[in-house]
C-alpha positions, 0 to 999 in steps of 0.5 A: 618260547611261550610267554604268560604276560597277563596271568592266567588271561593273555599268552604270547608264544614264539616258535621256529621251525627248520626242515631239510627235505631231500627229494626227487627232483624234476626236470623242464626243458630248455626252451632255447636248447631242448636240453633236459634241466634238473631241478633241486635236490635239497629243499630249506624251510625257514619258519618262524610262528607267532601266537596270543591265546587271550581269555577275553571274557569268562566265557571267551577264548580266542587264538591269533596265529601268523606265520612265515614260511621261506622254502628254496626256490619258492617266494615267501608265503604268509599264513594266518589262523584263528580260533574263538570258543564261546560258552554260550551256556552251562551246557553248551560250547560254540567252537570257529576257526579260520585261516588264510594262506597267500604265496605269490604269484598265485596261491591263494587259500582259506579255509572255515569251520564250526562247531556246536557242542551240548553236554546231554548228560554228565561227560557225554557231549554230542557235536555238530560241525561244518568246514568249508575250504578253498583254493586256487590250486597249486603254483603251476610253472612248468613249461610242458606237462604238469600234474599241479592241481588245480583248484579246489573246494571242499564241505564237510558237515557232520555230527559226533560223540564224545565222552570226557572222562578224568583218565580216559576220553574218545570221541566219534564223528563222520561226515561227508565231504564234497571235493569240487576241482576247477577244470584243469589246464592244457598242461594238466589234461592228461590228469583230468581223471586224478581231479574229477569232483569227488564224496567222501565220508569222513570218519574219525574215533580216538581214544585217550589215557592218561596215566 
């Protein structure tokens, strides 16, 4: 449901979601017995968004997100994203984004990015952007060997082209991206390989029409 409670100017927006996940489920072992327990079969998901997109100024549009996610077996996890664009001038367009993420006991994640953009000729714009992310790794409850991994960071600083068009636009960029893990727990040892630090390079092309 997407409300418009000031024209052209403020917008409320309501959504939920609903997933049905049947998966492959994993086994722990009974500290007490040595018996072999089998995990969930049918995972639920319950998650409810809500958003305001706000024109602040003629040169100012900013994005609030927040979001619940309830998942079976799981504690709730909290979630918020935001975005601001600025036109700092007739031919230049400064982009920022951030979130974060919270689901106890242990799961903290955020992320940030921007970007800067120049009209050098009519339709034709050309980019640069930085992102950085960040988090403590996934939730580890197992009582032996796991492979949840461990923390992360990543940057990513790159540069692009794009052209916009009436009917038709694309866009290229590329970027490396720097992955940093935390040193892997005793129960992650044996895939210390799957997280060693890695680069990558990042590239990207999309085309769009419209008929």
């Amino acid at each position: 449901m997407r409300w418009e409670y000031q024209p052209t100017t403020g917008f409320a927006e309501a959504s939920f979601l609903y997933a049905n996940d049947e998966i492959a489920p994993g086994y722990e072992m009974d500290p007490n017995t040595g018996d072999l327990l089998r995990g969930r079969e049918i995972l639920h998901t319950y998650s409810p968004t809500l958003k305001f997109e706000n024109v602040l100024t003629p040169r100012v549009r900013a994005l609030n997100e927040f979001q619940l996610t309830l998942t079976s077996g799981r504690e709730s996890r909290y979630a918020y994203r935001g975005a601001v664009n600025v036109a700092l001038a007739e031919r230049w367009v400064w982009r920022t984004s951030g979130g974060y993420t919270h689901e106890d006991p242990t799961l903290r994640a955020w992320f940030a990015g921007s970007t800067l953009e120049f009209e050098f000729a009519p339709k034709w714009l050309v980019h640069v952007a930085g992102h950085y992310y960040h988090d403590t790794g996934e939730i580890e409850n197992a009582l032996l060997i796991s492979s949840a991994a461990p923390g992360l960071a990543t940057w990513q600083v790159g540069g692009g082209l794009r052209y916009a068009g009436e009917r038709s636009s694309f866009s290229i960029s590329v970027a490396p991206v720097f992955a940093s893990y935390q040193p892997v727990d005793v129960g992650t040892r044996p895939f210390t390989n799957l997280y060693k630090d890695r680069t990558w390079i990042s590239a990207q092309v999309a085309w769009a029409v419209e008929f």
